[in-house]
C-alpha positions as CSV (number, residue, x, y, z in Angstrom):
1,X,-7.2,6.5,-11.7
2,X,-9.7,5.1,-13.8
3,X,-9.1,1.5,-15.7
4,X,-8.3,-0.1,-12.8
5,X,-10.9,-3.5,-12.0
6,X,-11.1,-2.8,-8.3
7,X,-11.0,0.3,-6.1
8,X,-11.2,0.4,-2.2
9,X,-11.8,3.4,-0.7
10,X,-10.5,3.9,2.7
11,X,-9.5,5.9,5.8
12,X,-10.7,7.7,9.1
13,X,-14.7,7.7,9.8
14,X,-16.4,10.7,8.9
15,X,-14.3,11.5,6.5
16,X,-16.6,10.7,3.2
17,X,-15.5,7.4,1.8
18,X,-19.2,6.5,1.2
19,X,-20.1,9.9,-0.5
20,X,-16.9,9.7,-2.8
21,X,-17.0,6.1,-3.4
22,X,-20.5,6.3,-4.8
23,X,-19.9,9.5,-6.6
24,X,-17.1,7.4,-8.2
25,X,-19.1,4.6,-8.9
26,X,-21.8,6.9,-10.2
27,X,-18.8,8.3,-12.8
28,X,-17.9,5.0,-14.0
29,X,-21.1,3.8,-15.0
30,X,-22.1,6.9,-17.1
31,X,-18.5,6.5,-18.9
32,X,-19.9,2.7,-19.8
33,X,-19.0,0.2,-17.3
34,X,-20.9,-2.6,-15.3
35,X,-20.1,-1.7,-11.8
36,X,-20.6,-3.0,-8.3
37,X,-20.7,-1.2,-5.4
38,X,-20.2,-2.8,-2.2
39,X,-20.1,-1.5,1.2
40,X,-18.0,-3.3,4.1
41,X,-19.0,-0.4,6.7
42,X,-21.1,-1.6,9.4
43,X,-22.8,1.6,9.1
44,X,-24.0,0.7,6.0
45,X,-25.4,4.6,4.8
46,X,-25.3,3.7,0.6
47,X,-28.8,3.1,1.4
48,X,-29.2,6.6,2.6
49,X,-27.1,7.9,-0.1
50,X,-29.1,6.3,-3.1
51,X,-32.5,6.6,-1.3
52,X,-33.3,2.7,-1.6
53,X,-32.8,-0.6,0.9
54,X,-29.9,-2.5,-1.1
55,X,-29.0,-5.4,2.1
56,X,-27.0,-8.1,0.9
57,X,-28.6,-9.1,-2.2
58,X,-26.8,-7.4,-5.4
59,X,-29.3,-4.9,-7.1
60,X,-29.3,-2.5,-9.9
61,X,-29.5,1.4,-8.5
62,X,-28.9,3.1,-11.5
63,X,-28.3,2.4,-15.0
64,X,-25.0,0.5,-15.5
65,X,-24.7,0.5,-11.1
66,X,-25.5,-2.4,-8.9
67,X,-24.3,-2.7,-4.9
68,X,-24.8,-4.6,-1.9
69,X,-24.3,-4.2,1.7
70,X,-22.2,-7.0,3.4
71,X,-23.3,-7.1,7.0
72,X,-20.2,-8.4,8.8
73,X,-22.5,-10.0,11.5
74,X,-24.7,-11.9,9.2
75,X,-21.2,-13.1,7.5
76,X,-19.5,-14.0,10.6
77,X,-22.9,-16.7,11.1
78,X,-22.8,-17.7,7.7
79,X,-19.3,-17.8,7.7
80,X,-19.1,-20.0,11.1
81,X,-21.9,-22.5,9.7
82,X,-19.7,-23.0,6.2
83,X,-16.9,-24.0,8.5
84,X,-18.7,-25.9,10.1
85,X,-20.3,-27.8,7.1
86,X,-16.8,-28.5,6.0
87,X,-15.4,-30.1,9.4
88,X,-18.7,-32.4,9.6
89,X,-17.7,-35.1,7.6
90,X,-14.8,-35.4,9.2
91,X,-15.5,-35.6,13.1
92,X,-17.4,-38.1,15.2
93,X,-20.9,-36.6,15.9
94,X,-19.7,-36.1,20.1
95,X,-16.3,-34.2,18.9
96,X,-18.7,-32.3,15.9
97,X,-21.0,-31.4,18.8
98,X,-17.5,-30.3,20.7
99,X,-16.5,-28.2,18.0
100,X,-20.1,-26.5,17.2
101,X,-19.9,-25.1,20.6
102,X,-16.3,-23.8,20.2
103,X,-17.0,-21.9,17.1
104,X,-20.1,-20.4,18.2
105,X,-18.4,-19.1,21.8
106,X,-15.8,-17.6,18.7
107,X,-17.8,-16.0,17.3
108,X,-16.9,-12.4,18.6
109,X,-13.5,-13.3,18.5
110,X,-10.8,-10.5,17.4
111,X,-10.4,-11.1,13.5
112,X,-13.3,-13.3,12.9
113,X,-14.9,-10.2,11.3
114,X,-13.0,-9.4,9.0
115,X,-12.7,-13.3,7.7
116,X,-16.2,-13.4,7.4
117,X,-16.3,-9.9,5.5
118,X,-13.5,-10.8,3.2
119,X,-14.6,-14.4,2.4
120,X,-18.1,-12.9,1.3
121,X,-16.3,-10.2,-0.8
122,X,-13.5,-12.8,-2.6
123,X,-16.9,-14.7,-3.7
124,X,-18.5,-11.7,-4.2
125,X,-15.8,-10.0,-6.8
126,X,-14.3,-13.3,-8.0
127,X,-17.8,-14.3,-8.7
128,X,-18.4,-11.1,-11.2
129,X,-15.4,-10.8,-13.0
130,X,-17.2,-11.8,-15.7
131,X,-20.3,-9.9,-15.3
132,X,-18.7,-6.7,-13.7
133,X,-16.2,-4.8,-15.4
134,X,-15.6,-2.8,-11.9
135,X,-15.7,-3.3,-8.3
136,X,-16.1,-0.2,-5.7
137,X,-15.6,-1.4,-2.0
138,X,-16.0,1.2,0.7
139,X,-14.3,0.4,3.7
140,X,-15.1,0.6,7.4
141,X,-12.9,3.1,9.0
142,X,-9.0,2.2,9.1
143,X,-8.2,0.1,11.5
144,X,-10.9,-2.5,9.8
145,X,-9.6,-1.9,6.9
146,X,-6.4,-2.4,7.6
147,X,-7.1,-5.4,9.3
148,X,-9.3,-7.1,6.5
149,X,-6.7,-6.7,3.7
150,X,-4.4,-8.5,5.9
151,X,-6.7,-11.3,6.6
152,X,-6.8,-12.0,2.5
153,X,-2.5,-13.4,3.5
154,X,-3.1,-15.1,6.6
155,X,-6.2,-16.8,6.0
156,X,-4.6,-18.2,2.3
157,X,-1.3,-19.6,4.4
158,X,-3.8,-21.3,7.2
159,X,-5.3,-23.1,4.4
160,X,-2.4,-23.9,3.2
161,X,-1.3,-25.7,6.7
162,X,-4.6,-27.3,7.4
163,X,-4.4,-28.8,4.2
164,X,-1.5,-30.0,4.4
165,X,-2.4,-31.8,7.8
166,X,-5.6,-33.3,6.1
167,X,-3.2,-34.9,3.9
168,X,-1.0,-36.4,5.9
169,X,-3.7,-37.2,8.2
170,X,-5.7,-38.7,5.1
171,X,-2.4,-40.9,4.4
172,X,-1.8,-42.4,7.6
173,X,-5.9,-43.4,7.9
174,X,-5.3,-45.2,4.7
175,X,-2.1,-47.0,6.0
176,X,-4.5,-47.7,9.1
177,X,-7.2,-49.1,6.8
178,X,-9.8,-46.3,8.6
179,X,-12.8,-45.3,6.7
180,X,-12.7,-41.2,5.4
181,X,-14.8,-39.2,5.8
182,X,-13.1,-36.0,4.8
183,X,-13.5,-36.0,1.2
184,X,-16.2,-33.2,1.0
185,X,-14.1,-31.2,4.1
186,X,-10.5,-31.3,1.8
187,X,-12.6,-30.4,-1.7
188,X,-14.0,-27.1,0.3
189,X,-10.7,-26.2,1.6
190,X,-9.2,-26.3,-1.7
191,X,-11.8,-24.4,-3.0
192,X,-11.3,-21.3,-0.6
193,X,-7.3,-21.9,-0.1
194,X,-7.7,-21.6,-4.7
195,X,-10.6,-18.6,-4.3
196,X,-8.0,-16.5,-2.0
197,X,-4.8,-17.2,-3.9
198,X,-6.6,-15.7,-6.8
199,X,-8.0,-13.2,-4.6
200,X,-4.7,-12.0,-3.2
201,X,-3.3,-11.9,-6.9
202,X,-6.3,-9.6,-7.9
203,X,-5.3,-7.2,-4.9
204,X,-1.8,-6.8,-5.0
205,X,-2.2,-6.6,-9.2
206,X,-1.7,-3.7,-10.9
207,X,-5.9,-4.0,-11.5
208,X,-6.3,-3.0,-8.0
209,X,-6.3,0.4,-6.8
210,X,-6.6,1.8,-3.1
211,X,-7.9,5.6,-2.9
212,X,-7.2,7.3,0.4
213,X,-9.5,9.8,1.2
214,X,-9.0,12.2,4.2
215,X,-10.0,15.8,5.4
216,X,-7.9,18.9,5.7
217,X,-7.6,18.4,9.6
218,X,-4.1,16.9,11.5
219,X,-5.6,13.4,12.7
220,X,-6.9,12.9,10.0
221,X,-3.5,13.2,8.3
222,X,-1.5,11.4,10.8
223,X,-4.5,8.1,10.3
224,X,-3.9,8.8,6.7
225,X,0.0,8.7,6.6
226,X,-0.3,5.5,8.9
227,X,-2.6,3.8,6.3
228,X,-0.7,4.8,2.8
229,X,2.4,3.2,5.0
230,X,0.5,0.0,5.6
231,X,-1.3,-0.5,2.5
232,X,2.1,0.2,0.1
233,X,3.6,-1.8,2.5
234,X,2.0,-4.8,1.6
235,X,2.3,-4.1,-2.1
236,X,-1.2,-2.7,-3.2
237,X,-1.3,0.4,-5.5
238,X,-1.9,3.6,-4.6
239,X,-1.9,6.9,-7.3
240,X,-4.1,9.0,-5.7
241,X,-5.4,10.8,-2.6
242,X,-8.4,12.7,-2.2
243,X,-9.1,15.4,0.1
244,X,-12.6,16.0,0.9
245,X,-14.1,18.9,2.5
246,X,-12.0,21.8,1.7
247,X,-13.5,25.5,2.7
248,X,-14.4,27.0,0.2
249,X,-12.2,29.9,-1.4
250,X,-15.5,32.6,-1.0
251,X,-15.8,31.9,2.8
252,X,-16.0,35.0,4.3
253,X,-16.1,35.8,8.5
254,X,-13.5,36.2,11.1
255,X,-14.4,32.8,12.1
256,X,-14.3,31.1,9.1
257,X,-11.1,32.6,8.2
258,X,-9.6,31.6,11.1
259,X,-10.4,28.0,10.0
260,X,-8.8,28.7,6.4
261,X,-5.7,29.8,7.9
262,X,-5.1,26.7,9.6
263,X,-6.6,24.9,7.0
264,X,-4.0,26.5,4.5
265,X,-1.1,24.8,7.0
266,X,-2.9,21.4,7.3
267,X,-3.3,21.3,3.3
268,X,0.3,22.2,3.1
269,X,1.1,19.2,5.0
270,X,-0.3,16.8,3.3
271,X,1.3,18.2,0.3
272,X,4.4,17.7,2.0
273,X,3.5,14.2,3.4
274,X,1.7,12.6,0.2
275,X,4.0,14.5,-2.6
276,X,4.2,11.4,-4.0
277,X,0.7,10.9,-5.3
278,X,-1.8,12.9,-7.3
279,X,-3.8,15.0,-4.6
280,X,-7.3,15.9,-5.6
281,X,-9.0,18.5,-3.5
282,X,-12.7,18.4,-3.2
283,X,-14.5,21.8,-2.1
284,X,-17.0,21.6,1.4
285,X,-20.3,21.4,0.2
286,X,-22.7,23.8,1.8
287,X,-25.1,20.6,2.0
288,X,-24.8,17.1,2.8
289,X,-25.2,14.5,-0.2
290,X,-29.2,13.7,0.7
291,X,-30.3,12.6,-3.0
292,X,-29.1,11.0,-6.0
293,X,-29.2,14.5,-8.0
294,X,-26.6,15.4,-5.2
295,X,-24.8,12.8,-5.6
296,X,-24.6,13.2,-9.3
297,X,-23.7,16.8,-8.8
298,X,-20.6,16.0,-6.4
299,X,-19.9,13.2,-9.3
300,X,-19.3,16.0,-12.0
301,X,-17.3,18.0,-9.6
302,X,-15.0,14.6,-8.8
303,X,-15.1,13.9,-12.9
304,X,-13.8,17.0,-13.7
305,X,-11.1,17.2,-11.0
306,X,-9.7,14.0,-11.4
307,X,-9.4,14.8,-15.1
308,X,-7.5,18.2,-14.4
């Protein structure tokens, strides 16, 4: 699992992609790497976790960890005002006013989201290849996921058409001897339609890694199956699957061994439906990750197992 340049951890809410993600980050910056830490949950709780306010500036939380918090909201503005800035030059002022209106009315339009997120993060990991020698992304719950990785594919092949169009359009204004105005407009799309080719490359490369993490409980393994079938499906690596919250072996009480029993069935089923990829099973805490010496503490356990 490890000497990979990106990880994104995902699956259902509640499940502890935030506590594991950091505990992994926290492991690969005490083995020697630069590594950055980025949240794409709306919930934002690495904050919580680390006991500091990160926000959407990159800063240093530990030696050899930095992370940020991309709020999807604040992207989808800044995100809607880039576009923006790139059709300008190209549009009377009346049809630019036109367009303004349309893309703010958009703005909580299905999808827009996760452009937004994943523009920021392309610019965001592209950006620090240089300076980063890892990337940590926890995800928001599944289906947001899910839906962001494919955005990476669709919004690449829309630039590719709208450039295309600029072109042509470019051509026949030159036949037509019209002024252009779309220089700047063309030279940004390029730019993004270039950034998410490379982008796309990076994910579906053998430097990427996705880490499923579930609980020992049926929906969560029926959401988990769903999203190992979708991410493979689109051809980006997974090795390993970590299950988080497992009772403990010295449990004791009619109650609680009620729960092992079926807890014993679900585990068997995901054996059954994930035999393909290195399960790691991490034990229930008896508390909650409240403190970086907790978090360091699950970190050894995680080290220790993923090394077993």
């Amino acid at each position: 699992m490890f000497g990979r340049k990106v990880y994104f951890f995902g699956g259902k809410g509640g499940v502890g992609k935030t506590t594991l993600s950091s505990a992994f980050s926290t492991i690969l910056a005490k083995r020697g790497s630069r590594v950055l830490l980025v949240s794409t949950d709306p919930a934002h709780s690495l904050s919580d976790i680390f006991g500091v306010r990160i926000g959407s500036e990159t800063r240093e939380i530990d030696d050899g960890l930095w992370a940020t918090e991309i709020d999807p909201r604040e992207e989808i503005r800044a995100y809607v005002e880039r576009a923006l800035e790139t059709i300008e030059g190209s549009v009377s002022p009346d049809v630019f006013d036109q367009i303004r209106e349309i893309f703010h009315a958009v703005e909580h339009t299905p999808g827009v989201e996760e452009a937004a997120v994943i523009d920021t993060l392309s610019r965001k990991i592209l950006g620090g290849l240089e300076e980063f020698d890892a990337f940590v992304v926890d995800t928001a719950p599944t289906g947001h996921a899910l839906a962001m990785l494919k955005t990476v594919g669709r919004v690449g092949r829309w630039m590719e058409e709208v450039i295309e169009r600029k072109l042509k359009a470019e051509a026949m204004k030159e036949v037509a001897g019209v002024e252009d105005r779309s220089t700047l407009a063309l030279e940004v799309l390029r730019e993004r339609r270039e950034r998410f080719s490379k982008f796309s490359k990076l994910i579906l490369s053998e430097k990427t890694l996705f880490v499923p993490v579930l609980n020992p409980e049926k929906l969560s393994i029926l959401e988990t199956e769903r999203l190992v079938r979708e991410v493979t499906g689109m051809g980006i690596s997974i090795t390993h699957v970590l299950v988080n919250k497992v009772l403990p072996e010295e449990v004791s009480g009619e109650f609680m061994e009620r729960r092992k029993s079926q807890e014993r069935d679900h585990i068997n089923l995901i054996k059954e439906k994930f035999r393909k990829f290195q399960l790691v099973f991490i034990r229930l805490r008896p508390m909650d990750v409240r403190s970086v010496e907790d978090l360091k503490d699950l970190a050894k356990d995680l080290e220790g197992r993923l090394w077993s």
